[in-house]
LUMGUVEX-79221 format. One record per residue: x, y, z of N, C-alpha, C, O in turn; residue in one letter. Coordinates in pm, whole numbers, plus 32768, in hexadecimal, padded with zeros to 4 digits. Layout:
// residues N
XYZXYZXYZXYZA/...
// end
This chain:
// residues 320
D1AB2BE9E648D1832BA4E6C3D1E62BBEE732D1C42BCDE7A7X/D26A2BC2E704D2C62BD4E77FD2A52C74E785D2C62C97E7F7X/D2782CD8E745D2A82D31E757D2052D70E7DED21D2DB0E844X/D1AE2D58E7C5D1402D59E7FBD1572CECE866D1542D2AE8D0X/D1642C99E876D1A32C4FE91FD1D52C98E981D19A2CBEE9E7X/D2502CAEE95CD2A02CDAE97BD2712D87E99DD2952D9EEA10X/D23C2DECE96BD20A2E3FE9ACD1B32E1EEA1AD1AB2E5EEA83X/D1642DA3E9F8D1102D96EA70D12D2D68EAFFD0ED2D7EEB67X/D1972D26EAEBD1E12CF3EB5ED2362D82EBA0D23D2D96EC1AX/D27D2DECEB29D2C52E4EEB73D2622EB2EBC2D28B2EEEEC24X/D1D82EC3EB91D17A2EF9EBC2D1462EC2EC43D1382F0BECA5X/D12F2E57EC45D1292E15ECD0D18A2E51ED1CD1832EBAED5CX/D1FF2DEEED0BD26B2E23ED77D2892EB4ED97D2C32EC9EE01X/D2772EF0ED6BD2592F99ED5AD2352FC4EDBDD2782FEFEE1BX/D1742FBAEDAAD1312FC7EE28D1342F8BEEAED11B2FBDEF1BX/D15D2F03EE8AD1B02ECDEF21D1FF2F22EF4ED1DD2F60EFB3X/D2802F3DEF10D2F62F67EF6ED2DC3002EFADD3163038F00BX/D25F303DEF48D27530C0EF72D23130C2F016D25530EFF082X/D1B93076EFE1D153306BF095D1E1302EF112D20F304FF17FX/D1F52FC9F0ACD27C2F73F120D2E42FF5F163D2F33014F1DAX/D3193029F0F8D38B3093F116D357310DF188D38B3142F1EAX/D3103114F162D2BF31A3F1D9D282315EF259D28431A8F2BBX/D24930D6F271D25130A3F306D2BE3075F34FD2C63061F3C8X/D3313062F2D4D3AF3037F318D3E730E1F36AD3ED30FAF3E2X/D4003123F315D43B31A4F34ED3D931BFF3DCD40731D1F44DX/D38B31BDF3C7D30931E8F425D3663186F4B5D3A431B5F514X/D34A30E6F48DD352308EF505D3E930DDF526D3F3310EF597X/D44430E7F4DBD4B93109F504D4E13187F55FD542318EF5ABX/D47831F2F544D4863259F58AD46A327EF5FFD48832E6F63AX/D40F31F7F632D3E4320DF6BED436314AF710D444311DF782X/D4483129F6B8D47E30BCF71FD53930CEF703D58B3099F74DX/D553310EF6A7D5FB30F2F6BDD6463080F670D6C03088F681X/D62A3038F638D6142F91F5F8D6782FC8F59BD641300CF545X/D6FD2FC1F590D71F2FD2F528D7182F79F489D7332F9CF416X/D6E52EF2F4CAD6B52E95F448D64F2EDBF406D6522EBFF38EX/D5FE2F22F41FD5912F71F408D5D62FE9F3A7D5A4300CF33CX/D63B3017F3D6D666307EF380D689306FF303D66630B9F2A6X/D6F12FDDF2F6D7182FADF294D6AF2F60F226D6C52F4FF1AFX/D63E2F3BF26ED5AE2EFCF242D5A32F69F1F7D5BA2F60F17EX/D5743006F241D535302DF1F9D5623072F18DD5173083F12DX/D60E30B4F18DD65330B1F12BD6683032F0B6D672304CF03EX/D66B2FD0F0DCD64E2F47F054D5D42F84F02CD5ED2FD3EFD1X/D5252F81F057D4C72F8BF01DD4DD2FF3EFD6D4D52FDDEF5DX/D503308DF003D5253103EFB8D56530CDEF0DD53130F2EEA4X/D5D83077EF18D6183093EEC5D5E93048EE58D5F53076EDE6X/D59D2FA6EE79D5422F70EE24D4E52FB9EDF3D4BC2F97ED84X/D4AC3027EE2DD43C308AEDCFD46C30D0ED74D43530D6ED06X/D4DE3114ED92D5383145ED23D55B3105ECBDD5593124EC45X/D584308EED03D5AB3018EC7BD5443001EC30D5553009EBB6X/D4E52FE9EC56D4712FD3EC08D40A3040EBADD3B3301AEB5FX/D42A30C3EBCBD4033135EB8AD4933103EB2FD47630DEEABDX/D50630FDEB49D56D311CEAC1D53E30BEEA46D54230D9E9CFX/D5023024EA98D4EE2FCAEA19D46B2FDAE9DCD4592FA0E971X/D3F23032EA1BD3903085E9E2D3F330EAE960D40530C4E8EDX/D4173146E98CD45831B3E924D498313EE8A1D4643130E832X/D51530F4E8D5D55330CCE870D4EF3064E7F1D50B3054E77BX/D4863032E834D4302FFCE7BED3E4303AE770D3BF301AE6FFX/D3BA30D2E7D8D38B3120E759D3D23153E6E2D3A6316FE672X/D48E315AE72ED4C331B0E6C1D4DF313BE653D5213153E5EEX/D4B430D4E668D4FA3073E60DD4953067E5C5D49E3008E576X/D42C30A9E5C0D3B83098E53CD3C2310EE4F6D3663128E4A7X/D4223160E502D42B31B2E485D461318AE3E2D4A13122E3D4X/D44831D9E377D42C317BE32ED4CD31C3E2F8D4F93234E30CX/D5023162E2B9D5963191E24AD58F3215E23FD5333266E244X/D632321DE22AD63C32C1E205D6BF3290E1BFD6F83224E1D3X/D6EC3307E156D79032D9E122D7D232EFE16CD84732D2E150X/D7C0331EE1D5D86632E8E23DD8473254E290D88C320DE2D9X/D7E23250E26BD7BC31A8E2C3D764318FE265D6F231BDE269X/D7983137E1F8D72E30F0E1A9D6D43072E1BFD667304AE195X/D7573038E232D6FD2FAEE274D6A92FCAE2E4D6992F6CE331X/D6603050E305D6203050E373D650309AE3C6D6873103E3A3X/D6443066E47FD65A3078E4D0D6243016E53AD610302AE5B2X/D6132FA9E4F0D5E72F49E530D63F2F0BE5CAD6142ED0E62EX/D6C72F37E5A3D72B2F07E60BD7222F79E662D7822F65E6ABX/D6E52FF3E68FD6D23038E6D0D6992FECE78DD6B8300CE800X/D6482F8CE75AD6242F27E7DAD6B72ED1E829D6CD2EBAE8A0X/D6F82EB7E7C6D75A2E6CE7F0D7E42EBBE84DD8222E8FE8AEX/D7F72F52E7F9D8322FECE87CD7F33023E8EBD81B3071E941X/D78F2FF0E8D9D7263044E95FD70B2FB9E9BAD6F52FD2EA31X/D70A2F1FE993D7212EDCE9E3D7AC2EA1EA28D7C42E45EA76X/D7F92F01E9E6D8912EE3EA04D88B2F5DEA80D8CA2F44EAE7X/D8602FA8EA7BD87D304EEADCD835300AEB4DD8573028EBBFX/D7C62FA5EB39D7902F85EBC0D7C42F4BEBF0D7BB2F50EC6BX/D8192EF0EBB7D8A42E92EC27D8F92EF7EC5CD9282EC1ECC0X/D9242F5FEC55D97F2FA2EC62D9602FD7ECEAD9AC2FDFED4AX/D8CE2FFEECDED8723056ED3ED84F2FFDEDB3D84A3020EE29X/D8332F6FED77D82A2F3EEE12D8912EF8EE39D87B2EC8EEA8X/D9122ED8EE06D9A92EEBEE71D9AB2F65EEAFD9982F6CEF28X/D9C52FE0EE5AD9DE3052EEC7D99F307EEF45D9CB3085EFB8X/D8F130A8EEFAD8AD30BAEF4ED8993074EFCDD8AB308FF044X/D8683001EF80D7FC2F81EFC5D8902F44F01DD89C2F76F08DX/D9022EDBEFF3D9372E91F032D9A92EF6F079D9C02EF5F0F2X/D9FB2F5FF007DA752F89F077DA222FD8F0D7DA612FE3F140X/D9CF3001F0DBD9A53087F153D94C3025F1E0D9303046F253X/D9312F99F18AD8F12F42F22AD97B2F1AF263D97E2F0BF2DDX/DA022F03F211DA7C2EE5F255DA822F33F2B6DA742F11F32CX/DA962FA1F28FDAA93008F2DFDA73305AF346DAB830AEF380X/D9F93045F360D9A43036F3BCD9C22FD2F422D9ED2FF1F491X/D9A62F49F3F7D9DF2EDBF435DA5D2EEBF485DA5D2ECAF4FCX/DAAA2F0DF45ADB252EF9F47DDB432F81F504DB8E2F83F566X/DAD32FF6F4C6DADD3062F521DAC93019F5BDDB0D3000F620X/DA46300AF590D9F42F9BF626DA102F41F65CD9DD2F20F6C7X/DA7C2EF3F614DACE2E89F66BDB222EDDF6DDDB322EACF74CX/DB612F77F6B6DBC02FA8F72BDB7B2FE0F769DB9D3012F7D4X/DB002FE8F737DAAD3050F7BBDA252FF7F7B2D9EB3006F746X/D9FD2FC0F7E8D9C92F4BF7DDD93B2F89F84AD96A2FB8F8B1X/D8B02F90F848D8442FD3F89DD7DA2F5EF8B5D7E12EF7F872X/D7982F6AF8F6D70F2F55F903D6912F73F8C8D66A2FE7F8C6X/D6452F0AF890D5D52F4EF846D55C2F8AF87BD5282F3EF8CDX/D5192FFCF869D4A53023F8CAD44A3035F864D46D3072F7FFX/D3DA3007F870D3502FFEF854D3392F72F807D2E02F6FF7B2X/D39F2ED9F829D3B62E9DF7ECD33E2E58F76ED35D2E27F702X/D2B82E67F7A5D2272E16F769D2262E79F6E8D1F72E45F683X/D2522EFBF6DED22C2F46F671D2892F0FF5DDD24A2F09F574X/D32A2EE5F5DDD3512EC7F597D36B2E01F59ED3C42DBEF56AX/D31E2DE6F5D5D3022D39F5C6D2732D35F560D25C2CEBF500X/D2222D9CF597D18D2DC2F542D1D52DA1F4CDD1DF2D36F491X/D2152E33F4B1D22A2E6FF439D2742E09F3F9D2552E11F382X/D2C62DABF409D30C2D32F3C8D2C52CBAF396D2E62C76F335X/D2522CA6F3EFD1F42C65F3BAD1732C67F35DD13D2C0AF320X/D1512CF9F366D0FE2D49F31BD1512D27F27ED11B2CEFF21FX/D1DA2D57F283D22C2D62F20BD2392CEFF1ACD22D2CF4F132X/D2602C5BF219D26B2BDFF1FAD2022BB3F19FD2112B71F138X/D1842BE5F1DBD12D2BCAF172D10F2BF7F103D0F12BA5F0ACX/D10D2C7FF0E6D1042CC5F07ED17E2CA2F028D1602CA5EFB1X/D1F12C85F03CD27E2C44EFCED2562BBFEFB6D2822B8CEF4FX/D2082B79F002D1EF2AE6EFA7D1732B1DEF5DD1582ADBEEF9X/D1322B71EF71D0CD2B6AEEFDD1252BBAEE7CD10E2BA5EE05X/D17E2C0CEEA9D1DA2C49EE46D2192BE6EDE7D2232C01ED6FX/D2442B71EE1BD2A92B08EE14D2322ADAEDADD21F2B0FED3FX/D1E62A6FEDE4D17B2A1BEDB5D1692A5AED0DD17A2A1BECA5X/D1452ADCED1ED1212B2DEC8AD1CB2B10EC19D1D52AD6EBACX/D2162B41EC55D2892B34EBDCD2B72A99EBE4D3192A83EB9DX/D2852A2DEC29D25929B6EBEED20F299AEB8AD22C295DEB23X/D1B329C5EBA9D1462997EB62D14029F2EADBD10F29C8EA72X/D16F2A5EEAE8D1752AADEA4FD2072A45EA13D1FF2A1DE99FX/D2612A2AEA4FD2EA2A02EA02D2DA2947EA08D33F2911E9DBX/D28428FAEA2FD25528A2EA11D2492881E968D2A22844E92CX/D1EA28A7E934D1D7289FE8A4D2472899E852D24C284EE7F0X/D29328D9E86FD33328F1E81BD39A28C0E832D3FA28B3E7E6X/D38A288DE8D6D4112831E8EED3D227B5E8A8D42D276AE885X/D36F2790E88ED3772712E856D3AF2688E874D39A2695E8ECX/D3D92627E86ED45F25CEE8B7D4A625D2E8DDD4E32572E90EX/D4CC264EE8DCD5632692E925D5472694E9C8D4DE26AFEA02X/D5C02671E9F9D5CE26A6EA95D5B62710EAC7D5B52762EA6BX/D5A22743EB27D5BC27DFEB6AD63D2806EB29D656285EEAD7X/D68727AAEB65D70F2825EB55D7292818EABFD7612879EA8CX/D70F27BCEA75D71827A0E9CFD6EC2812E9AFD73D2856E96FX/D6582858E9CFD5F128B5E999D6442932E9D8D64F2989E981X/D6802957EA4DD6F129A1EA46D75E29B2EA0FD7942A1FE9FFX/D7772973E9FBD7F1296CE9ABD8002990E8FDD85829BEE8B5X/D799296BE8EFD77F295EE85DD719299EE810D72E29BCE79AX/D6A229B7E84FD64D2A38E832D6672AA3E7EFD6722AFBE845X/D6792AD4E781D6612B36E73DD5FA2BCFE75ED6222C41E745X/D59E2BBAE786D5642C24E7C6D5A42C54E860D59D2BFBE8B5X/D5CC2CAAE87DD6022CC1E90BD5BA2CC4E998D5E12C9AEA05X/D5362D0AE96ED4E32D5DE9C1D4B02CCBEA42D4AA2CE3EABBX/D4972C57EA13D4712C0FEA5ED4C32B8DEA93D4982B23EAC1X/D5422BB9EA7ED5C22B69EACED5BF2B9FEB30D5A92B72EBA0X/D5E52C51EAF8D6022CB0EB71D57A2CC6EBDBD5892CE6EC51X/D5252CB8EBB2D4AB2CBFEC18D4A32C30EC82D48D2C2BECFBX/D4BA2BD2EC2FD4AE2B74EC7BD5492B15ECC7D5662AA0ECE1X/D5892B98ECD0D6132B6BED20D6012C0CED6BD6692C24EDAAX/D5C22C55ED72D5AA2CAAEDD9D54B2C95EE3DD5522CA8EEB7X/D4F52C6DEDF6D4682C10EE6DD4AC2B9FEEC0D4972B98EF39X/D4EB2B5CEE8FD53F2B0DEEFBD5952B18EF35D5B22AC8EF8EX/D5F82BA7EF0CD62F2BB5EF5BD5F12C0BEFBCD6282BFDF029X/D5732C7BEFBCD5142C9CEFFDD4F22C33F06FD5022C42F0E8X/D4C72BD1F034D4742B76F0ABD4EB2B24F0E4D4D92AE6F14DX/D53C2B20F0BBD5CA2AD6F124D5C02B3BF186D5982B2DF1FAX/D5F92BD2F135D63C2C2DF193D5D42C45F20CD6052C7FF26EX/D5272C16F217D4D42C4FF273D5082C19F2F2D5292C4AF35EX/D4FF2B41F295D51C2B04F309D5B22B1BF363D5C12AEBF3D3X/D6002B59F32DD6A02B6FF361D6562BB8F3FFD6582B92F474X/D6092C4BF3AAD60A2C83F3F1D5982C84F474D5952CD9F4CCX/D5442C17F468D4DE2BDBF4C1D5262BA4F519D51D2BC2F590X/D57A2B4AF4EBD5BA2AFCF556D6022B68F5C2D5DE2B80F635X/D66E2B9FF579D6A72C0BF5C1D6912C3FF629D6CB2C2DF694X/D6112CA6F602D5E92CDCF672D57F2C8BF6E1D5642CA1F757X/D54E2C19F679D5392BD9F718D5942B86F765D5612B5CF7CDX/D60B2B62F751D65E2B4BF7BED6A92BBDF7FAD6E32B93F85FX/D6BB2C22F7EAD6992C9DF7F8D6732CB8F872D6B72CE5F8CFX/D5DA2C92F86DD5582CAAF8A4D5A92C67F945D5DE2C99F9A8X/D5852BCDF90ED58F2B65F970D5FA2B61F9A3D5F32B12FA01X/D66D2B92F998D6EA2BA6F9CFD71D2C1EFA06D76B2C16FA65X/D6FB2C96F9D4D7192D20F9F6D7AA2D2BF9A0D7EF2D8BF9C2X/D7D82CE4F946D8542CF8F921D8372D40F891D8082D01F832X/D8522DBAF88AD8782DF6F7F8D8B62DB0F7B5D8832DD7F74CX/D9012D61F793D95A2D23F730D9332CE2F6CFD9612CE1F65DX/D8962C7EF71DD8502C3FF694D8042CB3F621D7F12CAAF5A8X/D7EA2D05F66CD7C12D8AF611D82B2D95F5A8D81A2D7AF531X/D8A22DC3F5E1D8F22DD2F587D9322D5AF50CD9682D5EF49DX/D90E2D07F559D96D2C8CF4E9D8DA2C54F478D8E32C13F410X/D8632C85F4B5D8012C75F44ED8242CCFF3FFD8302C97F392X/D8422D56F3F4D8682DBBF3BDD8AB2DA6F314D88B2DBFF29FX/D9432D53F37CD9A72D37F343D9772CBDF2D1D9AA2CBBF261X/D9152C5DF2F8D9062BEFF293D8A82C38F229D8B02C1CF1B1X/D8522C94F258D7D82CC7F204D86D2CF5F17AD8622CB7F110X/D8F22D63F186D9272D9CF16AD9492D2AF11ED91A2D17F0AEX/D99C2CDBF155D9E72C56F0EDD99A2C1CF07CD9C42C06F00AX/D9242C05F0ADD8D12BEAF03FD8942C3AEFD0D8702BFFEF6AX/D8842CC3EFDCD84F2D4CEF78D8F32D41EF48D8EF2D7FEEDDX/D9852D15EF5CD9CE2D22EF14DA0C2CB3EE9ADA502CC2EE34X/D9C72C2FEEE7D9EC2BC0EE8DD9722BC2EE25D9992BBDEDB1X/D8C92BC8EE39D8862C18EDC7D8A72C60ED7AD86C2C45ED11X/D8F72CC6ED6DD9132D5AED2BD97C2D03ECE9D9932D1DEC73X/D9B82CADED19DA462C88ECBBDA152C34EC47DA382C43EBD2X/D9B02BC9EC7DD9862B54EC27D9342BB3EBC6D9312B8DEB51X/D8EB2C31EBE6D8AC2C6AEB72D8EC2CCBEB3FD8B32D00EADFX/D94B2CF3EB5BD9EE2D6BEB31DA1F2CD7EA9CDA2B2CEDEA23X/DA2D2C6DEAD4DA822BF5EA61DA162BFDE9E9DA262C20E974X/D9902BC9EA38D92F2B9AE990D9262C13E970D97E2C1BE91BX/D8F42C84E97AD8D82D15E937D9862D43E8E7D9902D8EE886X/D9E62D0DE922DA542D4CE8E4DA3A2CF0E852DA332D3AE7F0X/DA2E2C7EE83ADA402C16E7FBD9AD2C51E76FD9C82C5BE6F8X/D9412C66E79CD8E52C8CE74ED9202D33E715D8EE2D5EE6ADX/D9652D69E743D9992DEDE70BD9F72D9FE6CAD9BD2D33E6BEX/DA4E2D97E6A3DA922D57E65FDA542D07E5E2DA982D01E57CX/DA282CF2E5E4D9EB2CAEE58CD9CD2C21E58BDA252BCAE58AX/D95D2C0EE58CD9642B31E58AD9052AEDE4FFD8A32B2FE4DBX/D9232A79E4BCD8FC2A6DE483D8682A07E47BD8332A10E4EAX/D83429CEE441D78E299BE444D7B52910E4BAD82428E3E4D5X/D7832901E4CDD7602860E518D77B27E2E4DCD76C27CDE464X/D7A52789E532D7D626FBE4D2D76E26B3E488D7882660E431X/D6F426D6E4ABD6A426A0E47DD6572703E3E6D63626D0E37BX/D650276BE400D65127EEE38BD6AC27C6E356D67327A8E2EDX/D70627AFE347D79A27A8E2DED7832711E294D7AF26F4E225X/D73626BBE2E9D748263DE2A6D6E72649E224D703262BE1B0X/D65E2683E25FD61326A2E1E3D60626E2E193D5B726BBE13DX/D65F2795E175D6A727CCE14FD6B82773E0E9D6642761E091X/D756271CE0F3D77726DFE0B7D753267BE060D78A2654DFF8X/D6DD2650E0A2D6802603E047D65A2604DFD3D67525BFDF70X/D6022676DFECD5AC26C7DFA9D60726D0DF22D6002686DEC0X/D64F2728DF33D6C2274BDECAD6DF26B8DE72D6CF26B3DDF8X/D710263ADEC8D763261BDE73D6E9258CDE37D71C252FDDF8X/D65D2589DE50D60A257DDE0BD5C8259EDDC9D557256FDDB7X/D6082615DD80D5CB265DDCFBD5F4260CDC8AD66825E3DC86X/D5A125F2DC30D5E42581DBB1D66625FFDB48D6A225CDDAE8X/D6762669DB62D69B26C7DB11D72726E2DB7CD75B274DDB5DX/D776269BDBF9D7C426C6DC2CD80E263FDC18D7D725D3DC2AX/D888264EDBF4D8E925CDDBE0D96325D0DC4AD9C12580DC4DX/D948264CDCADD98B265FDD10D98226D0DD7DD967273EDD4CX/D99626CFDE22D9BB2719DE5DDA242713DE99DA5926D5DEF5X/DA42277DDE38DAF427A7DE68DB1A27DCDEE6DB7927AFDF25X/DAC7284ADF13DAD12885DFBEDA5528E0DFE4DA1A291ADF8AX/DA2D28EEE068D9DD2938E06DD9D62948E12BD9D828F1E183X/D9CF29CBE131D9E52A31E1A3D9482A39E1E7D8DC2A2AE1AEX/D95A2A4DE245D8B82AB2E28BD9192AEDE2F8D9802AC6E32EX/D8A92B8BE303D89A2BC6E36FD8352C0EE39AD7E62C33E344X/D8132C3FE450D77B2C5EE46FD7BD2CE9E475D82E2D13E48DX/D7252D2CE44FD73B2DD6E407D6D92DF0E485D6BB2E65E49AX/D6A32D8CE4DAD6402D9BE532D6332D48E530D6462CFAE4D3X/D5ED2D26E5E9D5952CC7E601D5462C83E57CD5712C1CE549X/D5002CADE55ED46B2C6EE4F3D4BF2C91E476D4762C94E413X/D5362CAAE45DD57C2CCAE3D2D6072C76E3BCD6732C9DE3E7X/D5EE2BE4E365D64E2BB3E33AD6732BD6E2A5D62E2BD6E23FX/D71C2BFEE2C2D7592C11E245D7732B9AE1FCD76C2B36E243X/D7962B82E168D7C72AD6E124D7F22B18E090D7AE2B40E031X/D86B2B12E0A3D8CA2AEEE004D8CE2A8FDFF1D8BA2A34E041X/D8EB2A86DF78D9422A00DF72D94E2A08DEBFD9212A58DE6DX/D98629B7DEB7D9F629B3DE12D9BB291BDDE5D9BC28B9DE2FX/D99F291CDD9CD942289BDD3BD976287FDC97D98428B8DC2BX/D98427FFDCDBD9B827D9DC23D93927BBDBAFD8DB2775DBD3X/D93B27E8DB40D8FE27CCDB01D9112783DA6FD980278CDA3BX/D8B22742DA32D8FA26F7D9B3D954276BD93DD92427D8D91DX/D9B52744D91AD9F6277ED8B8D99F2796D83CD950274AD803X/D9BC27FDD827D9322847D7ABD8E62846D7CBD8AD281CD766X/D8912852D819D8172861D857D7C22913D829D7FE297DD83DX/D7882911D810D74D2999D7D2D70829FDD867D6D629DFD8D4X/D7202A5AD834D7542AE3D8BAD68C2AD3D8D9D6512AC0D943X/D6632ADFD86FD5952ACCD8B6D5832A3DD91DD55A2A46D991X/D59829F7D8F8D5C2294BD921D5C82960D9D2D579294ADA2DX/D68929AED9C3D6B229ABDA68D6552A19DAC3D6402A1FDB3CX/D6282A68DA58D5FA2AD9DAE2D5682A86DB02D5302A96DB6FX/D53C2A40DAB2D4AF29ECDAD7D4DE2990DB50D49D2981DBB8X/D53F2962DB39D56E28F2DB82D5892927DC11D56A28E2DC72X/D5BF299ADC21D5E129F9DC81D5942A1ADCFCD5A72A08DD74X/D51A2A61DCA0D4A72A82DCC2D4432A39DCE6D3DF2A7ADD06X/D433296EDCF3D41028FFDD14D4632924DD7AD435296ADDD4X/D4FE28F5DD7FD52B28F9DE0CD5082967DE60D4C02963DEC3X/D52D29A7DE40D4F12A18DEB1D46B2A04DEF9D46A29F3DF73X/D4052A06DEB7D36C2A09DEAAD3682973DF5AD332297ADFC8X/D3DE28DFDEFCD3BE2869DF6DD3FC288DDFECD3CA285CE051X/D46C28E3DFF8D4A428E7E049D479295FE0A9D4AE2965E118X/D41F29BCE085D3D429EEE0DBD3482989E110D3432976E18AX/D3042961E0DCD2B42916E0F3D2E728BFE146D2A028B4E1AAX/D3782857E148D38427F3E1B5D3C8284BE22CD3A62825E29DX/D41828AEE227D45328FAE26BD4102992E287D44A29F4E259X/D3A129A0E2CBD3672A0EE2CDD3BA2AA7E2C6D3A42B0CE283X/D4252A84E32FD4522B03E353D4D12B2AE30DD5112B8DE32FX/D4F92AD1E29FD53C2B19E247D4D72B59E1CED47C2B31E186X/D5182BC5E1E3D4BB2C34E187D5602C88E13CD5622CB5E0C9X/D59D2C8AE16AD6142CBBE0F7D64B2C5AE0BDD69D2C12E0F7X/D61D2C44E022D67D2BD2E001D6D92BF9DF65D69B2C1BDF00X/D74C2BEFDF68D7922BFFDF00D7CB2B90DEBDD8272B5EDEFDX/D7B02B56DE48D7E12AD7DE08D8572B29DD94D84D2B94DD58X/D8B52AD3DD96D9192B37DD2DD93E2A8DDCA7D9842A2EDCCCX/D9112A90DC48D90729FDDC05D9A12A10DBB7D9E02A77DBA1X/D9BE298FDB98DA542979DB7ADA7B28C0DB5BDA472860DB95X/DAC528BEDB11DAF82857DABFDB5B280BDAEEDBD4281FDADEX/DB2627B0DB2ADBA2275BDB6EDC132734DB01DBEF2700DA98X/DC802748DB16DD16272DDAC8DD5826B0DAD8DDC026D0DB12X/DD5B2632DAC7DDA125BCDAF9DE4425DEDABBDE4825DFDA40X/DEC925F8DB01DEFB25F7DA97DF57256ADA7BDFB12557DA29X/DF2A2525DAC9DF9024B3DAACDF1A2424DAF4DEEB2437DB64X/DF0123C7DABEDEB82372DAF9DE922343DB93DE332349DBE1X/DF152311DB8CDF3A22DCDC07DF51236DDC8DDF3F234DDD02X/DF6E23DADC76DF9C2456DCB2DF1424CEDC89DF2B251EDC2EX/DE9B24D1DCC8DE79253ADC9EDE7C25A4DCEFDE812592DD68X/DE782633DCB3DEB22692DCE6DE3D26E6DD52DDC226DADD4DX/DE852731DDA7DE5B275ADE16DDB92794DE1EDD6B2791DE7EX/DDA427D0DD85DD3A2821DD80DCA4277FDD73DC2A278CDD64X/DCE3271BDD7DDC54269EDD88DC45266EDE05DC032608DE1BX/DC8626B8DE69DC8D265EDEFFDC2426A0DF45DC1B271BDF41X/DBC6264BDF90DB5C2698DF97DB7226A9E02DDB962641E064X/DB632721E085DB69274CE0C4DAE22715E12EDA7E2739E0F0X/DAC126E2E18DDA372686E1BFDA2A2705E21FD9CD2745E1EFX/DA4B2734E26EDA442784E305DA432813E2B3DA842847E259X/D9D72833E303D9AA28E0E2E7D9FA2951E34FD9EA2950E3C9X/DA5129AFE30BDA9229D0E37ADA452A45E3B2DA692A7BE41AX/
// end
C-alpha cells in the first residue's frame, strides 16, 4: 500500500512540475523576474527528484542475490537521500545566488501579467499536487501528526513528496508576493529577497530530509508499537519461559527484520521447539505484517544464583 501511494503521488507531482517548470522559464525569459528563474529551477529540480524516487523503487524490487541476500529494498532510502542533496544544491544554493546577484543589480520587471499568470496558474496545480500526497499519505499516517508521519515514516517517497509540494507552494507564494511589490513599487529588491526566501526554504527542506533519510540508511528499528507486539506474541507462547533479547531492523520500507533469543524449558525435545518456533513466527507475521525476516535462535535460561540471575535472562524490551 505504501509502495503504490506513494508512486501515485510521485507521479502526480511529476507531471505538475514538469508543465510548472517550462512556463516558469518561459515567464522568465520575456519578463526578467528573477523569482521566476529560481521558480523555475526549484520545479526543474523537483522533476528530477521525483524521476530519482521513480528509479530507486524500481531498483528496490529486485529480488536477492548472494552479494545482497536481504534484497535491495533500502535502495529507496539512497535515492531518497540524493534528493535532499539535489534540492540544497540545485534548488536552494543556486536561488541564493541568484538572489543575492539581484539584490546588487537590482531591475525592473517587463511584461509583468505574464509571470503573475504564470504564478497563479502554478499555485493551483501544487495544491492539487499537495492535496494528492495528502490524501495518498493519509491512510498511513494514521494518528500520527504531520511532522510525527515525517519523522517517523518508514517509506521515504511520500515525506519527501510531501515536503517538496510545500515547499513548492510556499516558494510560489514568496515569489508572487515579490514580484508584485515589484510591480507596485518599481523596486527590484522584492524580486530579489523573494528569491532569497524561496532559497532559504529549498535549504531548510533538503536538511530536514538530508536528517530522516540519513537515519533510515543507517538503519532503524520496528515501531514502538510493532515491538510491543513483537514481544507479545513471543512471550505468550505456552512453550517460552523467557525472552532474553531481541533486535529488529528495516531491510526496506515493507521489510521488517526480528531476532531474538528465546528461552525455552530445559529438556525440551528438538521436534517440540522447532514447532514452537514455527507458531511464533507464523503469529508474528500475522500481527506484524511487515516483518517477513524472522530468525528465532531457542536457548535455556541459566539462573545461576537465586537472588542474582545472570545476564543471559534480562530481557531486553526495545528493538534496536
Amino acid at each position: 500500500m505504501s509502495t503504490h501511494g506513494g508512486t501515485r503521488a510521485i507521479v502526480a507531482a511529476l507531471l505538475a512540475n514538469l508543465g510548472i517548470a517550462a512556463t516558469k522559464f518561459i515567464a522568465w525569459g520575456f519578463s526578467g523576474a528573477v523569482s521566476m528563474l529560481a521558480e523555475g529551477v526549484h520545479s526543474l529540480a523537483d522533476s528530477g527528484n521525483q524521476i530519482l524516487l521513480l528509479v530507486g523503487g524500481k531498483r528496490a524490487q529486485r529480488a536477492a542475490t548472494p552479494a545482497h541476500p536481504f534484497g535491495y529494498g533500502r535502495e529507496r532510502y539512497f535515492y531518497a537521500f540524493i534528493v535532499s542533496i539535489i534540492l540544497f544544491t540545485i534548488g536552494g544554493v543556486f536561488s541564493i545566488y541568484e538572489g543575492l546577484n539581484k539584490l546588487q543589480h537590482p531591475h525592473a520587471i517587463e511584461v509583468w501579467w505574464l509571470p503573475m499568470l504564470v504564478l497563479s496558474v502554478s499555485i493551483v496545480l501544487e495544491s492539487f499536487s499537495l492535496r494528492t500526497a495528502v490524501k495518498e499519505s493519509t491512510p498511513l499516517r494514521g494518528k500520527a501528526s504531520w511532522i510525527q508521519f515525517v519523522r517517523h515514516a518508514k517509506a521515504p517517497e511520500l515525506p519527501v513528496v510531501l515536503l517538496e509540494d510545500l515547499a513548492a507552494l510556499l516558494g510560489l507564494v514568496f515569489a508572487f508576493v515579490g514580484i508584485g511589490l515589484t510591480v507596485i513599487t518599481g523596486d527590484g529588491v522584492f524580486d530579489a529577497v523573494g528569491t532569497l526566501l524561496i532559497g532559504a526554504l529549498l535549504i531548510v527542506v533538503a536538511v530536514i530530509l538530508g536528517i530522516e533519510t540519513k537515519s533510515l540508511l543507517l538503519g532503524e528499528g520496528a515501531r514502538p508499537e510493532d515491538s510491543a507486539t513483537i514481544v507479545e506474541v513471543i512471550e505468550s507462547s505456552p512453550e517460552v519461559t523467557s525472552l532474553i533479547h531481541i533486535k529488529s531492523l528495516y531491510l526496506g520500507p515493507d521489510e521488517l527484520l526480528v531476532a531474538a533469543k528465546v528461552g525455552f524449558v530445559a529438556g525440551s525435545k528438538l521436534a517440540d521447539v522447532a514447532r514452537a518456533i514455527d507458531d511464533i513466527e507464523a503469529r508474528i507475521r500475522a500481527a506484524v505484517p511487515v516483518a517477513r525476516v524472522i530468525y528465532i535462535e531457542p536457548d535455556v535460561v541459566r539462573q545461576t544464583h537465586p537472588a542474582a540471575p545472570s545476564t543471559e535472562s534480562i530481557v531486553v524490551r526495545g528493538l534496536d
